[in-house]
Every structure is written in C-alpha cells, then in structure tokens.
C-alpha positions in Angstrom: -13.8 -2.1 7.2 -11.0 0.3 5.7 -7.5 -0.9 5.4 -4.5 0.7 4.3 -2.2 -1.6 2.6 1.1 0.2 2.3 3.9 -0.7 -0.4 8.0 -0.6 0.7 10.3 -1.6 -2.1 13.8 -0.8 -2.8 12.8 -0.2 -6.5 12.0 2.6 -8.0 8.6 1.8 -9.9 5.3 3.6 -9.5 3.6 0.3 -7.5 0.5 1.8 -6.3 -1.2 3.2 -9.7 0.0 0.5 -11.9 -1.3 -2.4 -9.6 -4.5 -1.4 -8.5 -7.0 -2.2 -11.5 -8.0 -5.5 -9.6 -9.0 -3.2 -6.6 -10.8 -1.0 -9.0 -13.0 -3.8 -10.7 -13.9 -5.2 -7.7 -15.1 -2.5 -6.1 -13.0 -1.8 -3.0 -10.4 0.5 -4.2 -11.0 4.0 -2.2 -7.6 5.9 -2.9 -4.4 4.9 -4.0 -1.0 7.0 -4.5 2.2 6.9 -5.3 5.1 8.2 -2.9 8.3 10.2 -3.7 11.5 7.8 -2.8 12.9 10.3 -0.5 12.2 9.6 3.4 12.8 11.7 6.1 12.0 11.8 9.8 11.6 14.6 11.8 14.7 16.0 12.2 15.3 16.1 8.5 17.5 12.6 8.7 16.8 10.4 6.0 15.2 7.3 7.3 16.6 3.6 6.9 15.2 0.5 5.1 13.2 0.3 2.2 11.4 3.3 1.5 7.1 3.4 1.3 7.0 3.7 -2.3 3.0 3.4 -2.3 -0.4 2.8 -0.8 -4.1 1.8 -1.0 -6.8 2.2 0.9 -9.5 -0.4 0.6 -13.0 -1.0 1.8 -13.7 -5.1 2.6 -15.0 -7.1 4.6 -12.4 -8.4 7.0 -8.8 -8.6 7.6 -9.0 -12.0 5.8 -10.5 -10.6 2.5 -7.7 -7.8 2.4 -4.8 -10.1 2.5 -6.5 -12.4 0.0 -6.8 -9.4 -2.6 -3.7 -8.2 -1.7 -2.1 -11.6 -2.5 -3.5 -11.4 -6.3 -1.4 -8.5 -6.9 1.6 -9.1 -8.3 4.3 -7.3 -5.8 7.2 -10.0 -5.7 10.5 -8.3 -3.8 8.4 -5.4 -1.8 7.3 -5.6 1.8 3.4 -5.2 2.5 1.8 -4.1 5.0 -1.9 -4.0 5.8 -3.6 -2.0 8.8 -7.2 -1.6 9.4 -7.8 1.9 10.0 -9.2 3.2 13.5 -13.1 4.3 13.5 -13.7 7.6 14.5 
C-alpha cells in the first residue's frame, strides 16, 4: 500500500531530503521532496497555518507499519500527516 506522509512545520528546514535515509535503507522510500514555504490557494491568497514544508511517498504494508516508520524519524515541532493513496 502507498502512503503519502506529508511534513507541515513553521520552520524553515529542508525536512523531507534530510530525514528520509531510514526510508531509503529499508526499502520503502518511492519519492520524497521538498516544498517552497510559500502557500497559496486559488485565488492567489496566501493560505493560513503551517505551511507543507515536505513529503514522502512510501510503499508498506499497512497503515500501522507507516506510522511506526514514520515515528523513528525525528520531526519534533511539525505536524504529520499520513494518507494512503487511492488505487486506480
């Protein structure tokens, strides 16, 4: 199962290529990037709260074995989110 495990922090630090050799070694790491800080929507507003400042995209298991990898990286003071990506 693919998730997509995506990185909000109000810190400017590149999250998502720093932090993913454990994804690499294991095996599950697919594609990871890091975001510019700027957010906007679609009327060219910038958008509230912190800003997605990176992502991965992982192939596991289950739901359970993503959060479990994703709690060995160290990401104190950001806001993760992981969401299994549709089939289609």
């Amino acid at each position: 199962m693919r998730f997509l495990v995506i990185v909000r922090a109000a810190a400017e630090l590149p999250f998502a290529t720093v932090y993913c050799d454990a994804l690499v070694r294991a095996g599950v790491l697919l594609d990871a990037a890091d975001l510019r800080p700027s957010a906007f929507d679609a009327e060219g507003q910038r958008t509230h709260g912190a800003p997605v400042r990176g992502y991965w995209l992982i192939d596991v298991r289950d739901h359970e074995e993503a959060v479990e990898r994703v709690r060995r990286i160290p990401v104190s003071g950001c806001v993760v989110e992981i969401r299994q990506v549709a089939v289609v």
